[in-house]
C-alpha positions in Angstrom: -26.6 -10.9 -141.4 -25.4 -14.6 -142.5 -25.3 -17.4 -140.7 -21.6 -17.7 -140.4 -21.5 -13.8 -138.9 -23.7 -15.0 -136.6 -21.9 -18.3 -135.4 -18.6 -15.8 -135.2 -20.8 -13.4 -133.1 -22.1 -16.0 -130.9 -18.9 -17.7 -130.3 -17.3 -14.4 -129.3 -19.9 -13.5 -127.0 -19.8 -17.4 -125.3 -15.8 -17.2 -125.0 -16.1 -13.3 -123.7 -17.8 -14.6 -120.2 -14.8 -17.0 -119.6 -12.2 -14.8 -119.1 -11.3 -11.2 -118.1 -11.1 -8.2 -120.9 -7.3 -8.1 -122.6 -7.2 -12.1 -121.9 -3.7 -12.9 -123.5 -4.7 -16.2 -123.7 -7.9 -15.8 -125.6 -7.2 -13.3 -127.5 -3.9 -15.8 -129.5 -6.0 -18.5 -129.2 -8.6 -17.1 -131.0 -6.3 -15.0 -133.5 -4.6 -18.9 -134.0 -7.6 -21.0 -134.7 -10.7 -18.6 -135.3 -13.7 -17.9 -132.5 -15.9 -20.3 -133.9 -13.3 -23.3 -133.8 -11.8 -22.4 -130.6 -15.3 -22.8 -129.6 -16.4 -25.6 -130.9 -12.8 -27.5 -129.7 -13.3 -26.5 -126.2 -17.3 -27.3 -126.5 -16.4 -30.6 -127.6 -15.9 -32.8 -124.1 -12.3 -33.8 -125.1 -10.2 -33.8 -122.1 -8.5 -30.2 -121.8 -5.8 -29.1 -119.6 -4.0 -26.0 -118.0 -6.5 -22.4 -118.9 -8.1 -24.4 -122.1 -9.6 -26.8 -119.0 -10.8 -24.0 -117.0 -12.2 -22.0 -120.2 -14.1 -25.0 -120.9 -15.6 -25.7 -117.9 -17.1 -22.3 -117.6 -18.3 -22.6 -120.9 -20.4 -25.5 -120.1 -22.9 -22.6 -118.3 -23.1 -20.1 -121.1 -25.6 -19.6 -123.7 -24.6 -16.8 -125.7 -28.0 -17.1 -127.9 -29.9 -16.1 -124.8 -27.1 -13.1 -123.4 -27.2 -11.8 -126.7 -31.0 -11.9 -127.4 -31.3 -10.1 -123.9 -28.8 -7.5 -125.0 -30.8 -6.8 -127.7 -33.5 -6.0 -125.2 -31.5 -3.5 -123.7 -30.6 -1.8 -126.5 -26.6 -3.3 -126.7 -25.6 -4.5 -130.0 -22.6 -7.1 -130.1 -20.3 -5.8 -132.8 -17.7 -8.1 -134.3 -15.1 -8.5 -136.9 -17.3 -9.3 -140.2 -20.2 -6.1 -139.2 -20.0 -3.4 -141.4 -19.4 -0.8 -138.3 -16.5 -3.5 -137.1 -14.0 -1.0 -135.8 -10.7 -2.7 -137.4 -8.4 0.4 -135.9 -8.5 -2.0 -132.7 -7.3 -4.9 -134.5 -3.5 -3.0 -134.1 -3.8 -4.5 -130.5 -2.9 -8.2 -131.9 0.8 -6.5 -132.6 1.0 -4.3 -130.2 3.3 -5.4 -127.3 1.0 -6.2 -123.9 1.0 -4.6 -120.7 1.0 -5.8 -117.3 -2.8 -6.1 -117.5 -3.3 -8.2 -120.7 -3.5 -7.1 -124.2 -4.5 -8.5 -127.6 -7.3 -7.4 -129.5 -10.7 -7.8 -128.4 -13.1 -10.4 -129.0 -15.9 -7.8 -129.7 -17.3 -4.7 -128.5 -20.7 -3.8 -126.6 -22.7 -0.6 -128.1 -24.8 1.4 -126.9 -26.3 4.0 -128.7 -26.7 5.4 -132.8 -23.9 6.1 -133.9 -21.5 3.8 -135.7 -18.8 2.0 -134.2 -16.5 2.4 -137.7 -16.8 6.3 -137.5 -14.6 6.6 -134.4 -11.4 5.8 -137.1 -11.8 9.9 -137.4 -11.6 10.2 -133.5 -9.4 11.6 -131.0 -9.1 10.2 -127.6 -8.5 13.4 -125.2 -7.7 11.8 -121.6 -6.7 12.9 -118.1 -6.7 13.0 -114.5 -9.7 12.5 -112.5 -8.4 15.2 -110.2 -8.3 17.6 -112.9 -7.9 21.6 -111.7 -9.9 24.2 -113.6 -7.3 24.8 -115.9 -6.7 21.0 -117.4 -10.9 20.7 -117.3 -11.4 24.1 -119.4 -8.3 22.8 -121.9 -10.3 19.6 -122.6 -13.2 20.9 -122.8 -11.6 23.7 -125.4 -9.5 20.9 -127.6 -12.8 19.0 -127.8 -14.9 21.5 -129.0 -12.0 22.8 -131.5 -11.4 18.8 -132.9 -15.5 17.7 -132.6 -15.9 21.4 -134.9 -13.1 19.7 -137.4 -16.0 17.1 -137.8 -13.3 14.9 -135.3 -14.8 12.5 -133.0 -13.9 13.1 -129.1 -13.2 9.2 -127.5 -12.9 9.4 -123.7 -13.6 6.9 -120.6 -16.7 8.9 -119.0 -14.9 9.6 -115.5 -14.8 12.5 -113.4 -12.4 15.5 -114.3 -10.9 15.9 -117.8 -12.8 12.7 -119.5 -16.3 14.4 -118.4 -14.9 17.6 -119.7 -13.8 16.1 -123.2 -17.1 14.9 -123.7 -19.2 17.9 -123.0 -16.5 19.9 -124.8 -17.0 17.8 -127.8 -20.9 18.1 -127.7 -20.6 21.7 -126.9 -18.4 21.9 -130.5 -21.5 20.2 -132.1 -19.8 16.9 -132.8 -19.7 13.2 -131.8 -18.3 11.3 -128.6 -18.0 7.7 -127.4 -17.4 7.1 -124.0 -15.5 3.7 -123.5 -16.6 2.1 -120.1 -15.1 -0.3 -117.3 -18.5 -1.8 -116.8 -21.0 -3.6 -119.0 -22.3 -0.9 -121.7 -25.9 -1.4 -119.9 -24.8 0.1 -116.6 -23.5 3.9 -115.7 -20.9 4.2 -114.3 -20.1 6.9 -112.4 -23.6 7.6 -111.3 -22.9 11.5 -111.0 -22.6 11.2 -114.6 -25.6 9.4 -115.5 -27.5 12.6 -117.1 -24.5 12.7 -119.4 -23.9 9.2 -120.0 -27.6 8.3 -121.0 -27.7 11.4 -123.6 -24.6 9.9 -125.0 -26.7 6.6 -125.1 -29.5 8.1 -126.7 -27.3 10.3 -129.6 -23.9 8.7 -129.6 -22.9 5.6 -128.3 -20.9 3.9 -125.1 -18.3 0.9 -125.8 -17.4 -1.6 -123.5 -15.2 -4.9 -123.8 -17.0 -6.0 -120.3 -19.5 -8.0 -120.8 -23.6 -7.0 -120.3 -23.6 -6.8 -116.0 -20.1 -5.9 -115.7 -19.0 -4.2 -112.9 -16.2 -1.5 -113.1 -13.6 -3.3 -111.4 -10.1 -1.6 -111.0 -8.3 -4.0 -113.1 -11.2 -3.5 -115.7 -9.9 0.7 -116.0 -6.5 -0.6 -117.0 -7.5 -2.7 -120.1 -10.4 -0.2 -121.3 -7.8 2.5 -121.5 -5.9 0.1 -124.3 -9.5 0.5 -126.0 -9.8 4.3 -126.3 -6.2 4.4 -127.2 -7.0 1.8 -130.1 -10.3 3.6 -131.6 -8.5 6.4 -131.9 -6.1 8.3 -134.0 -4.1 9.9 -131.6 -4.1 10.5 -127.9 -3.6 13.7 -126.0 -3.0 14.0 -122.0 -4.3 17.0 -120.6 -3.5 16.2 -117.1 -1.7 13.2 -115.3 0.0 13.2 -112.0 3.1 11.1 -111.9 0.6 7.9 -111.2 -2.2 8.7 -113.2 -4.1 6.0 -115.2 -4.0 8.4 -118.2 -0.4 7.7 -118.2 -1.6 3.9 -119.0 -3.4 5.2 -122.1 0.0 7.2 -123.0 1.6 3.9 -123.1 -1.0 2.2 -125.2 -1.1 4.8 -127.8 2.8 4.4 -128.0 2.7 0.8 -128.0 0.5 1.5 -130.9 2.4 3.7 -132.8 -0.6 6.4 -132.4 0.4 10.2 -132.0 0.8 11.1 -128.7 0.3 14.6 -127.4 0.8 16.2 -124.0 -0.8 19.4 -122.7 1.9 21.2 -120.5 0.8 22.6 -117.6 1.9 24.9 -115.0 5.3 23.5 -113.3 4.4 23.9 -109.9 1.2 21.6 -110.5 1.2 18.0 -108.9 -1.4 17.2 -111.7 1.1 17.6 -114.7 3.6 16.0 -113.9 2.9 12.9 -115.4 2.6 15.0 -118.5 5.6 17.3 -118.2 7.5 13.5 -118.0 6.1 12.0 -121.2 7.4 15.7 -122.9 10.5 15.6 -120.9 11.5 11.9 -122.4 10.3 12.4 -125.6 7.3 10.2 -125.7 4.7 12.8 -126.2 4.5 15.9 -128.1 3.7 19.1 -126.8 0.1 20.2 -127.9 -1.0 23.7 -126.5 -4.5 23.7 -129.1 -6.7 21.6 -130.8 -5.1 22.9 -134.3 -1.9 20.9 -132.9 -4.1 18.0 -132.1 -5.6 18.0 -135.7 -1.8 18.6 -137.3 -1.1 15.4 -135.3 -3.8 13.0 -136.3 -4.6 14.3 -139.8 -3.6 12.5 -142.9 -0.6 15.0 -144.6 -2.0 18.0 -146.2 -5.4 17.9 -144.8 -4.4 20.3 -141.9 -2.1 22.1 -140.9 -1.2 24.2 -137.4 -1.0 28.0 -138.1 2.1 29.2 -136.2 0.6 31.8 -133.9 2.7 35.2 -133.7 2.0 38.3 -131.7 0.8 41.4 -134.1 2.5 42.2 -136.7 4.1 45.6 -136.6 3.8 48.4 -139.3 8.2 48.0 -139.3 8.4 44.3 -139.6 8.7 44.1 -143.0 11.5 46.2 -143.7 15.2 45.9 -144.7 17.2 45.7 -141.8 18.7 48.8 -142.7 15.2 50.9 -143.0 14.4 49.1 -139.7 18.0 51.0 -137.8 17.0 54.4 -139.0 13.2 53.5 -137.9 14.5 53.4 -134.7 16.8 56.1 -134.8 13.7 58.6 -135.7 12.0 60.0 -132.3 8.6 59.5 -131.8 7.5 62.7 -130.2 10.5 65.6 -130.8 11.1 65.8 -134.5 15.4 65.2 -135.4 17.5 66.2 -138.6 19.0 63.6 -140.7 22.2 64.1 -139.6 21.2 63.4 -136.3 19.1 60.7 -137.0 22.7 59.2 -138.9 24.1 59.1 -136.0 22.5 57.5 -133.9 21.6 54.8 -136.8 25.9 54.7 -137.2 24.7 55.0 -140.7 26.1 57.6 -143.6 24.0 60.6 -144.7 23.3 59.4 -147.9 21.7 55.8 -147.1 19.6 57.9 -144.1 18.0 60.4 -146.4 16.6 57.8 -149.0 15.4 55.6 -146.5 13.8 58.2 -144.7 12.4 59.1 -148.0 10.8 55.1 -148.4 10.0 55.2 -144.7 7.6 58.8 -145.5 6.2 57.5 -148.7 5.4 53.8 -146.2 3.4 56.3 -143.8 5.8 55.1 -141.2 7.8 58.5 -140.3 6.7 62.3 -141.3 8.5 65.4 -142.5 7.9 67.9 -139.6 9.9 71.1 -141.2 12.4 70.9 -138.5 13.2 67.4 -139.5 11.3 63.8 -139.1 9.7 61.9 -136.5 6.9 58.9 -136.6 4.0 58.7 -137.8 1.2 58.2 -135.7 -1.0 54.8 -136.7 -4.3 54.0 -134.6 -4.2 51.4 -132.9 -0.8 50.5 -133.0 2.3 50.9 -130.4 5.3 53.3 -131.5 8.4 51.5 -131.3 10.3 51.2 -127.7 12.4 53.9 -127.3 
């Protein structure tokens, strides 16, 4: 690490206790004139007015040397723009338009954990509603496991419901998850999760923008979701009522210009709504597997979504002319080929060499008094 990574790290951490997560003000200040000078200018003791006074007064009681070296202590890393696992994916947030609850890029991000920060440019963020129903939990946990088996990364916010269901979906697929918290990346948060959210600790990682001691304040929910949206690729809602917060990660993945995907749901559900709305307008696509997920996100030709058909049948390939006397020939009862000409409304002729294609295709047999179908395991005989 140089020195000047350092000073950049130091002055981050120092101007990330003055003010809230998705600061507006901080985050153009410090995209105008650098970390480090911003710093230093409102370090200085020059008289300062308006925010840049009250940012400067607060930073007379920091010592970022100290918060980091503790961090270190509990196992957070500080990562920056400059480190090698800076995510830069999250640097989209400078152009992105802001939301009610701030914006901008961040000044850095809290780790937790071993895996890398820069890996989660090959992620998926799978969100939802905390009141999930069986149905939305099983769907996350199924895309997951399907995009984690794609060697995908699964981003989510640890909460109850579909976020809890992404992540053990994803682990269950044998892949890698981040969960992107409210609070400081040293506490768990919610404590019924705290089993999950230290394994993820120990073999993934947890990300936070809140500073070491954070608590998970409401407001603090609002500008993490801007964060999973931004490490990711693409965002799919599984479930959101018409109010849900994972409607606020919607927005920031279309502020962002990110895919956006919506899992329909049934349409007597409360808990889809919010979903069935983003399809309705157009915001969101409709994703109903993780292959659509992958089509989404992946870079062109790398994969592609299978259309899914029911079983093809023995007929299907035929002309539609072999297909009318097909279904003209009786299934049990064997007919002549006059008769089987009528009821096709086709001439004699064009009956008797197609049923002579249609016996040589093992679909219909000569029975002496005249033709019926064949018989092939396992399949249906046409509908009468």
């Amino acid at each position: 690490m140089t020195a000047d990574l350092e000073r950049e790290r130091a002055a981050r951490a120092a101007l990330a206790r003055t003010r809230e997560p998705g600061d507006l003000w901080l985050a153009r200040s410090v995209a105008e004139i650098g970390a480090v000078d911003l710093h230093e200018h409102l370090r200085s003791g020059r008289h300062h007015t308006g925010t840049a006074a009250e940012v400067a007064a607060l930073l007379a009681d920091v010592h970022p040397e100290r918060d980091l070296d503790r961090a270190r202590r509990m196992g957070l890393r500080f990562v920056v723009p400059g480190d090698d696992e800076w995510p830069s994916q999250v640097e989209d947030l400078a152009f992105a338009e802001p939301g009610t609850e701030g914006g901008g890029a961040p000044l850095g991000l809290w780790a937790r954990g071993p895996r890398r920060l820069d890996e989660l440019a090959r992620s998926v963020a799978v969100v939802g509603s905390r009141s999930a129903t069986t149905y939305g939990c099983d769907v996350a946990a199924e895309f997951a496991a399907g995009c984690a088996a794609a060697g995908w990364a699964v981003v989510s916010g640890g909460a109850v419901g579909i976020d809890v269901s992404a992540h053990r979906g994803a682990l269950a697929g044998g892949g890698h998850t981040a969960a992107v918290l409210a609070c400081g990346a040293d506490k768990v948060y919610p404590r019924a999760h705290e089993q999950l959210l230290e394994h993820l600790a120990a073999e993934h990682v947890l990300v936070s923008e809140t500073v070491p001691g954070g608590a998970p304040f409401k407001h603090r929910f609002l500008t993490r979701n801007r964060i999973i949206a931004a490490l990711a690729a693409g965002t799919v809602v599984v479930e959101a009522a018409a109010r849900s917060g994972a409607l606020n990660s919607a927005g920031w993945a279309a502020r962002l210009n990110r895919p956006l995907l919506g899992v329909p749901g049934p349409v007597t559900s409360a808990s889809s709504e919010g979903v069935h709305a983003l399809l309705r307008s157009g915001r969101a696509t409709v994703a109903t597997s993780a292959e659509d997920v992958l089509d989404a996100v992946a870079a062109v030709g790398e994969h592609h979504a299978t259309d899914r058909r029911g079983p093809e049948r023995a007929g299907d390939r035929l002309s539609p002319r072999h297909q009318r006397v097909l279904e003209a020939v009786p299934a049990l009862r064997p007919a002549a080929a006059d008769s089987i000409a009528r009821v096709a409304g086709l001439g004699a002729g064009e009956v008797s060499a197609a049923l002579d294609d249609l016996v040589a295709s093992d679909l219909v047999v000569p029975d002496g008094r005249g033709w019926r179908l064949a018989r092939r395991p396992g399949e249906e005989l046409p509908d009468a």
